[in-house]
RODO-2510 file (C-alpha; in nm, 4 decimals, decimal comma):
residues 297
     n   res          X          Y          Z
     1     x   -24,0996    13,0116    -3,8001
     2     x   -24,1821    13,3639    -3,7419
     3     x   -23,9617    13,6547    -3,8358
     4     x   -23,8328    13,8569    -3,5111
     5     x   -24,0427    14,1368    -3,4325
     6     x   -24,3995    13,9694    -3,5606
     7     x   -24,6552    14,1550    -3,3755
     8     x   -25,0322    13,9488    -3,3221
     9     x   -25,2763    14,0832    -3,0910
    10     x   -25,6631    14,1451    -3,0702
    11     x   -25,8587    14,4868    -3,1918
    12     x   -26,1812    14,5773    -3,1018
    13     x   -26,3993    14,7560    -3,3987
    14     x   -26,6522    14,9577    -3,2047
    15     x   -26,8899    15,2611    -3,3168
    16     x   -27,2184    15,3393    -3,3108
    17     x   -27,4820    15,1412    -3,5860
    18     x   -27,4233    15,1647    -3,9237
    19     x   -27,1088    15,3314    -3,9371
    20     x   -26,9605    15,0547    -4,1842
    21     x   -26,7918    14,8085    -3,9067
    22     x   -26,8653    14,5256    -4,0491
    23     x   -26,8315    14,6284    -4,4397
    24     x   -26,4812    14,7510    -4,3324
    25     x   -26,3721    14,3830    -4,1449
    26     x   -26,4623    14,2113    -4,4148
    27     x   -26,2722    14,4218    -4,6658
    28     x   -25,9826    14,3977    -4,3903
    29     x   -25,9868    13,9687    -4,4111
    30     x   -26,0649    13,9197    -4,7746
    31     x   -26,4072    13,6929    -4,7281
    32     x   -26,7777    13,7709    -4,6330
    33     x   -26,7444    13,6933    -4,2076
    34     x   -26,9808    13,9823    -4,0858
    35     x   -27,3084    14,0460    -4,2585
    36     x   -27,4109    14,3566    -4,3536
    37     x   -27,6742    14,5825    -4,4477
    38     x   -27,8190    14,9462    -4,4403
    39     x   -28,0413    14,8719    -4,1527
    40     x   -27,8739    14,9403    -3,8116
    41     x   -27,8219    14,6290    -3,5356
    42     x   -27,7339    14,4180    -3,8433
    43     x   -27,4483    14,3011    -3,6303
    44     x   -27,5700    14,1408    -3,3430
    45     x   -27,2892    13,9464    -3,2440
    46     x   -26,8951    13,9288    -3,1390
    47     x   -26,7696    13,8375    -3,4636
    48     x   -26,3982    13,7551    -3,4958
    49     x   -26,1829    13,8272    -3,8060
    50     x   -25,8250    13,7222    -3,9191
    51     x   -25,5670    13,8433    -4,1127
    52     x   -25,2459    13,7176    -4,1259
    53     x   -24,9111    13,8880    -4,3230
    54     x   -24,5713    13,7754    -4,3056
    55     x   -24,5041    14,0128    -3,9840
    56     x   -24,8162    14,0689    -3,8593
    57     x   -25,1315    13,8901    -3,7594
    58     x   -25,4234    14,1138    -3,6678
    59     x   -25,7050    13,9767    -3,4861
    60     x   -26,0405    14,2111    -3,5156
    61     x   -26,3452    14,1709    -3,3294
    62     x   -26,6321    14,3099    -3,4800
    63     x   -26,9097    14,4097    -3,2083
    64     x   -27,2154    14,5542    -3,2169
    65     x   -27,3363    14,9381    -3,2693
    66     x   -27,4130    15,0632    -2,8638
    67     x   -27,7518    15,0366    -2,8489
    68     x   -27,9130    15,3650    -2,6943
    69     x   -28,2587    15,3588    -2,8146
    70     x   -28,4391    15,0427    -2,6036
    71     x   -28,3645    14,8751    -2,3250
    72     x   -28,4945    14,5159    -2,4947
    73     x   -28,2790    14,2194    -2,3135
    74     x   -28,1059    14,1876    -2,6410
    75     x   -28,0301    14,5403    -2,6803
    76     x   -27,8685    14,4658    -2,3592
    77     x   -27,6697    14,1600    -2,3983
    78     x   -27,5462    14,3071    -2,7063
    79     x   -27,3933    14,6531    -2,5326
    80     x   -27,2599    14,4246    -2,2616
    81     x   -27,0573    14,2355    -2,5422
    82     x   -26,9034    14,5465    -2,6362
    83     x   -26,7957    14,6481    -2,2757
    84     x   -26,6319    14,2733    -2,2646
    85     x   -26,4740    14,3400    -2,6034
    86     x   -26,3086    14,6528    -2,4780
    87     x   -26,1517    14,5457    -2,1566
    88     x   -26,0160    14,2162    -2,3312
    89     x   -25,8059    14,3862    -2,6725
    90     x   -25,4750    14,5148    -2,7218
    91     x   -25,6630    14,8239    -2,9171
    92     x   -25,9204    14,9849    -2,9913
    93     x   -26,1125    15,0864    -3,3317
    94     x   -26,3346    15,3223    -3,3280
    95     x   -26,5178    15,4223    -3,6795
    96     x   -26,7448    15,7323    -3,7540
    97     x   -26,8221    15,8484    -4,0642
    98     x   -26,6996    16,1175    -4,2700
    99     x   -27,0078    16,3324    -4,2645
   100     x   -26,9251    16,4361    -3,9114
   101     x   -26,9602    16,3239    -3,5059
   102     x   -27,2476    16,2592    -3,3471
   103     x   -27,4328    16,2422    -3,0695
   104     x   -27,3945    15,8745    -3,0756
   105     x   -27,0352    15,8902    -3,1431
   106     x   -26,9614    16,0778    -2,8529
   107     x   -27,1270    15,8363    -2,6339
   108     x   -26,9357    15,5808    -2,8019
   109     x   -26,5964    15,7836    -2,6739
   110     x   -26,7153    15,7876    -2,3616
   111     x   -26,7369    15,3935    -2,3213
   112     x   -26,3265    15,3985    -2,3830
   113     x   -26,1929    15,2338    -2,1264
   114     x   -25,8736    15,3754    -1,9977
   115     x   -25,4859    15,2670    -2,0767
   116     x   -25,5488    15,1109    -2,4179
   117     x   -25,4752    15,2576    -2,7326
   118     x   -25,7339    15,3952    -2,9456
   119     x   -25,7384    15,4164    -3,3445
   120     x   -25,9652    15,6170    -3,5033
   121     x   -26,1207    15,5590    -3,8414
   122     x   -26,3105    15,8226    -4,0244
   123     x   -26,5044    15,6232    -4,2964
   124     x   -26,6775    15,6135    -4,6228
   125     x   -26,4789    15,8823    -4,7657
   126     x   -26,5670    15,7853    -5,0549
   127     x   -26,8844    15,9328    -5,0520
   128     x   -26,7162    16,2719    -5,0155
   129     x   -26,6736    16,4693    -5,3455
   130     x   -26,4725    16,7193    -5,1926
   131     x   -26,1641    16,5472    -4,9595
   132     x   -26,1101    16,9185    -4,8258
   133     x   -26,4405    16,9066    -4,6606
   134     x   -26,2640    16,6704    -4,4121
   135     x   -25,9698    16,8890    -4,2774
   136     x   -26,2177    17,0402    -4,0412
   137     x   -26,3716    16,7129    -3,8663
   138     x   -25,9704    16,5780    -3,8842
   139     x   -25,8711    16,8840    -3,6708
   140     x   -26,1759    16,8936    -3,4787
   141     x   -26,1181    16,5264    -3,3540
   142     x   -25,7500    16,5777    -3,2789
   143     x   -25,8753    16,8479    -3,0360
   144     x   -26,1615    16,6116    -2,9018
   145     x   -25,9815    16,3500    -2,7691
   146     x   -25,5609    16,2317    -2,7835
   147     x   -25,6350    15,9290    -3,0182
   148     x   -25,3601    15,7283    -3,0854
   149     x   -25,3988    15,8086    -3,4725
   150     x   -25,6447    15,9498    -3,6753
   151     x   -25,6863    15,7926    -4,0713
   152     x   -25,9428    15,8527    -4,3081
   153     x   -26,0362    15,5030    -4,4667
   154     x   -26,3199    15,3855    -4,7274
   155     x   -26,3915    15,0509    -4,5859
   156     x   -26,5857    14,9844    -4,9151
   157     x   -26,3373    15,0255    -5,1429
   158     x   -26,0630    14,9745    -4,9046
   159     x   -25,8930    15,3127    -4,9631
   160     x   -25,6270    15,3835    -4,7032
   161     x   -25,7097    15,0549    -4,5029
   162     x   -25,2990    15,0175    -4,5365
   163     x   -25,2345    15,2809    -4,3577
   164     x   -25,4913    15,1351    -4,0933
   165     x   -25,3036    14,8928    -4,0546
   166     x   -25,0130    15,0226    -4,0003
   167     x   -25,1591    15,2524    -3,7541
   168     x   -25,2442    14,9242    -3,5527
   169     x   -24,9938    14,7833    -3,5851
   170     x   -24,7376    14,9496    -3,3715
   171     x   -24,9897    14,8885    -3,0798
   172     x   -24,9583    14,5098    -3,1322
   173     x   -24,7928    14,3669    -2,9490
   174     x   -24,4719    14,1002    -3,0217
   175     x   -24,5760    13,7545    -2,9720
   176     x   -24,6170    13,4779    -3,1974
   177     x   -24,9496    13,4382    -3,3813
   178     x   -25,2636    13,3465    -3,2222
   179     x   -25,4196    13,1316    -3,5076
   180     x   -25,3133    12,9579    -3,8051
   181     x   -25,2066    13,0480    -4,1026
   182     x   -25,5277    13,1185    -4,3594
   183     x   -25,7375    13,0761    -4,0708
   184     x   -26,0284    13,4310    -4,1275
   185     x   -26,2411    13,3171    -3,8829
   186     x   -26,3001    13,1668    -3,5199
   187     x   -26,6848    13,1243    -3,6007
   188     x   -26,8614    12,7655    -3,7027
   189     x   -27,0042    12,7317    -4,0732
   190     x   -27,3393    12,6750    -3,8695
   191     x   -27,3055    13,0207    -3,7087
   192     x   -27,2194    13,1811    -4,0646
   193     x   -27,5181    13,0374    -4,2070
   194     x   -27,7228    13,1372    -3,9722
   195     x   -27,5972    13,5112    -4,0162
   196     x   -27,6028    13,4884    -4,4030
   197     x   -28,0097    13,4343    -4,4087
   198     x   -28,0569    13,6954    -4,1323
   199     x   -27,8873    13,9267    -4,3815
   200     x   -28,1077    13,8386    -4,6481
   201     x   -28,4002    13,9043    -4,4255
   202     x   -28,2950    14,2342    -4,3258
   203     x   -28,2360    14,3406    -4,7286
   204     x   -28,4920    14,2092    -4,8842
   205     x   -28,7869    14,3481    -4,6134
   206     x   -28,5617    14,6714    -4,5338
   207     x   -28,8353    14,9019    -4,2980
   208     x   -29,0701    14,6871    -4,3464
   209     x   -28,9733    14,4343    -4,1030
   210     x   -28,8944    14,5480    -3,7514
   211     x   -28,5796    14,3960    -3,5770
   212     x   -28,8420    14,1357    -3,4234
   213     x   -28,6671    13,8308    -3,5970
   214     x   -28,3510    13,6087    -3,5468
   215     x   -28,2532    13,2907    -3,7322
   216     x   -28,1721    12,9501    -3,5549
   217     x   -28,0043    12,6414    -3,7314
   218     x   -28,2197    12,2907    -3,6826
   219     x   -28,0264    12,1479    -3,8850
   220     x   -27,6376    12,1588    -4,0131
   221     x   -27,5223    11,7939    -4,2128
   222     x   -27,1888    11,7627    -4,4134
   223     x   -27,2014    11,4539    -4,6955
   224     x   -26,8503    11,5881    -4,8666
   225     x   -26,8746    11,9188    -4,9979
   226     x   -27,2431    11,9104    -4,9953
   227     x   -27,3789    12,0335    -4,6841
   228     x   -27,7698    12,0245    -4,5756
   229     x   -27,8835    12,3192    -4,3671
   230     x   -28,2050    12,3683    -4,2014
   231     x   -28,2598    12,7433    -4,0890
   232     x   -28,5702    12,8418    -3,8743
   233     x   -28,6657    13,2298    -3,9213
   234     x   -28,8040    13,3703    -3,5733
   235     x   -29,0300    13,6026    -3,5659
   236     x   -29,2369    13,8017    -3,3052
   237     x   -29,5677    13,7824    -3,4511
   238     x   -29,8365    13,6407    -3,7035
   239     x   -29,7963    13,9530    -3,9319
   240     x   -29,4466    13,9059    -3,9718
   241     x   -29,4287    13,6040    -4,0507
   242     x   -29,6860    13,6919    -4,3427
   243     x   -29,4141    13,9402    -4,4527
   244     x   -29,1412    13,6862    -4,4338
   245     x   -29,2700    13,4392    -4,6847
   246     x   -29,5025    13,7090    -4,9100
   247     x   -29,7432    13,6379    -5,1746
   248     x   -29,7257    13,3346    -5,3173
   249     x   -29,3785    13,2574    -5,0465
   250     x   -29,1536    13,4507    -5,3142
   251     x   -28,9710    13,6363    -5,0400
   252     x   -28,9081    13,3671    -4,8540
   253     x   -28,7745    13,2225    -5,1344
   254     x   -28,5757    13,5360    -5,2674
   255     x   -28,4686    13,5172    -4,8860
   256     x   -28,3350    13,1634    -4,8885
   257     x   -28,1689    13,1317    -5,2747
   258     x   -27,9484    13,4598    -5,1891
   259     x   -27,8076    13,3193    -4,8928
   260     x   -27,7421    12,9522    -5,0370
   261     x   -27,5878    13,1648    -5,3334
   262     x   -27,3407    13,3301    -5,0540
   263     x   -27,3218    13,0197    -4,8726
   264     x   -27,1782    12,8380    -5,1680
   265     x   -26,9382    13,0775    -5,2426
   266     x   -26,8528    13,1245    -4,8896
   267     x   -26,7857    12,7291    -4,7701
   268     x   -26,6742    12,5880    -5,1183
   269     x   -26,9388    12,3268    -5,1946
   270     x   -27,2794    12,2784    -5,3209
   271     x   -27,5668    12,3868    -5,0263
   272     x   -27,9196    12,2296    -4,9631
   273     x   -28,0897    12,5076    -4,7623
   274     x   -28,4498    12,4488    -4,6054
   275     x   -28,6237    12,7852    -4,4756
   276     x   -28,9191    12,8030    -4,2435
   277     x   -29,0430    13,0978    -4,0730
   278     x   -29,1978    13,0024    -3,6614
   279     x   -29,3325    13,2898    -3,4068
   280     x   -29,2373    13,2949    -3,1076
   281     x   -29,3716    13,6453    -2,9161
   282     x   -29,1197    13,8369    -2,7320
   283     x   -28,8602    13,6733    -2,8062
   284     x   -28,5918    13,9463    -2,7909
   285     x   -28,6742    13,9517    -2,3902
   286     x   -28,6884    13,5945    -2,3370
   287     x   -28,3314    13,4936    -2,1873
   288     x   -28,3442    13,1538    -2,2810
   289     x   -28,4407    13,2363    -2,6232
   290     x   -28,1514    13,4265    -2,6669
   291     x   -27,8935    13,1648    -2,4832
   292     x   -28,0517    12,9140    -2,7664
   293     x   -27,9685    13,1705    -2,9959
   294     x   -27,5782    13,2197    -2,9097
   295     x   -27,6576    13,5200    -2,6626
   296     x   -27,4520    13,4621    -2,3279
   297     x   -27,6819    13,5322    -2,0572
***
C-alpha cells in the first residue's frame, strides 16, 4: 500500500544535443539506461527511466536533442518523438548548460507546448569555478520565460538533483504508481544491448566516424544467466566499415569487449557478444530501415 498523497507521473527531459540529458537520467535512476557520449545525437531514442521513493515515483523520458542541422528521415523521426513526448507528460525538463543559452536552446523553448509545467535545469555546474558567474544566466532566465522553477544541477555528480526532484515533484500528480517497485526501465535487454555497442562506437571513433551507423540485434538467447547476443553494426559505406573494425579488427574488438564489460554489469550474468559490421547505403533515409531499427514510421 501506498502512503496518501504519493504522487507518480511522467517527465519529459528535453534540450538541445549534448546538454547532459542522458548523463543526468541515469544519475537520476541509479543504473546505466541511456548511453552517452561527447558526440551529439548519441540519444536517438525515447528512452524511459524509473525511480521509485516511498512517496514518489517519477517516470522520465529521455528524448532526443532537436535536430536543426539536416533534414535526414531520422533526424526527422527523432524531432517528431520529442513533439509526442511533450504533449503526452505531466512536465516538462528542460536542461541547458551552465555556460549560457543558446541559439539552440531558445528554439528548444519555443517547442513548449502550452498548459504544462516546465522545470528548468541549468547543468554541469560543476565545471564552473566560480558559482557567482551563474547569478546572471539565473536572472536572465527568470526574465526569459515564467518557468515553473529554475535549479542549478550537476547531473554528473548529481549535485542538487534533490532539489530537482523536489521541484518535480509538486507537478506530479497523486495517483498510485505506474510501475513496480525496482522496476528502472520499460526497455528490453535486447534494446539495451543494442544501445550499449552503439555507445562504444561513437567513443572509441569520436569525429572520425560520421553519424552514418546504427546497431541491430540478430541475435538475443538466454541459457540462465548467460545470455548470447549477436549485434550487427550498420554502416553507410565501404570506408566506414574499414574504420569500424581497424587494423588488424582491434577496434572492433575494443568496440565489442567494452560493451560486453557494461553488459555484464548491467544484466547480472556472464555475456557472449558476436560483432559484425554490414553496409547498407543510406540507410538513415530508408523508412523501413529505420522501422527494423525501432524507429516508428
Amino acid at each position: 500500500m501506498k502512503p496518501a498523497g504519493f504522487r507518480c507521473g511522467t517527465i519529459a527531459i528535453v534540450g538541445r544535443p549534448n546538454v547532459g540529458k542522458s548523463t543526468l537520467l541515469n544519475h537520476l535512476v541509479g543504473e546505466k539506461i541511456s548511453i552517452t557520449s561527447r558526440k551529439a545525437q548519441t540519444t536517438r531514442h525515447r528512452i524511459t527511466g524509473i525511480l521509485s521513493n516511498a512517496d514518489t515515483q517519477y517516470v522520465f523520458v529521455d528524448t532526443p536533442g532537436f535536430q536543426t542541422k539536416n533534414a535526414s528521415v531520422l533526424n526527422r523521426l527523432m524531432n517528431r518523438s520529442i513533439t509526442q513526448a511533450l504533449q503526452d507528460v505531466d512536465v516538462i525538463l528542460v536542461v541547458i548548460e551552465a555556460g549560457g543559452i543558446s541559439r539552440e536552446d531558445r528554439q528548444v523553448f519555443d517547442l513548449l507546448p502550452p498548459g504544462h509545467p516546465v522545470v528548468l535545469a541549468v547543468n554541469k555546474i560543476d565545471r564552473l569555478a566560480d558559482k557567482k558567474r551563474l547569478l546572471p544566466l539565473l536572472a536572465q532566465l527568470q526574465s526569459e520565460r515564467a518557468f515553473s522553477d529554475i535549479v542549478p544541477i550537476s547531473g554528473k555528480s548529481g549535485e542538487q538533483t534533490p532539489q530537482l526532484l523536489q521541484a518535480l515533484r509538486q507537478h506530479l500528480p497523486q495517483q498510485p504508481a505506474i510501475h513496480a517497485a525496482g522496476e528502472v526501465t520499460d526497455r528490453s535487454e535486447r534494446f539495451l544491448a543494442a544501445e550499449l555497442v552503439r555507445e562504444k562506437l561513437f567513443r572509441q571513433l569520436g569525429d572520425e566516424l560520421p553519424y552514418g551507423a546504427s546497431t541491430a540485434i540478430e541475435k538475443f538467447e538466454t541459457e540462465g544467466k548467460l545470455r548470447r547476443i549477436h549485434v550487427a553494426i550498420i554502416v553507410d559505406k565501404a570506408s566506414h566499415k574499414a574504420m569500424v573494425i581497424g587494423k588488424g579488427g582491434e577496434k572492433l574488438k575494443l568496440i565489442g569487449s567494452e560493451a560486453r564489460r557494461d553488459m555484464e554489469k548491467l544484466f547480472g550474468g556472464k555475456v557472449f557478444l558476436q560483432i559484425w559490421v554490414k553496409v547498407k547505403q543510406g540507410w538513415a533515409d530508408d523508412e523501413r530501415t529505420l522501422k527494423n531499427l525501432g524507429f516508428e514510421p
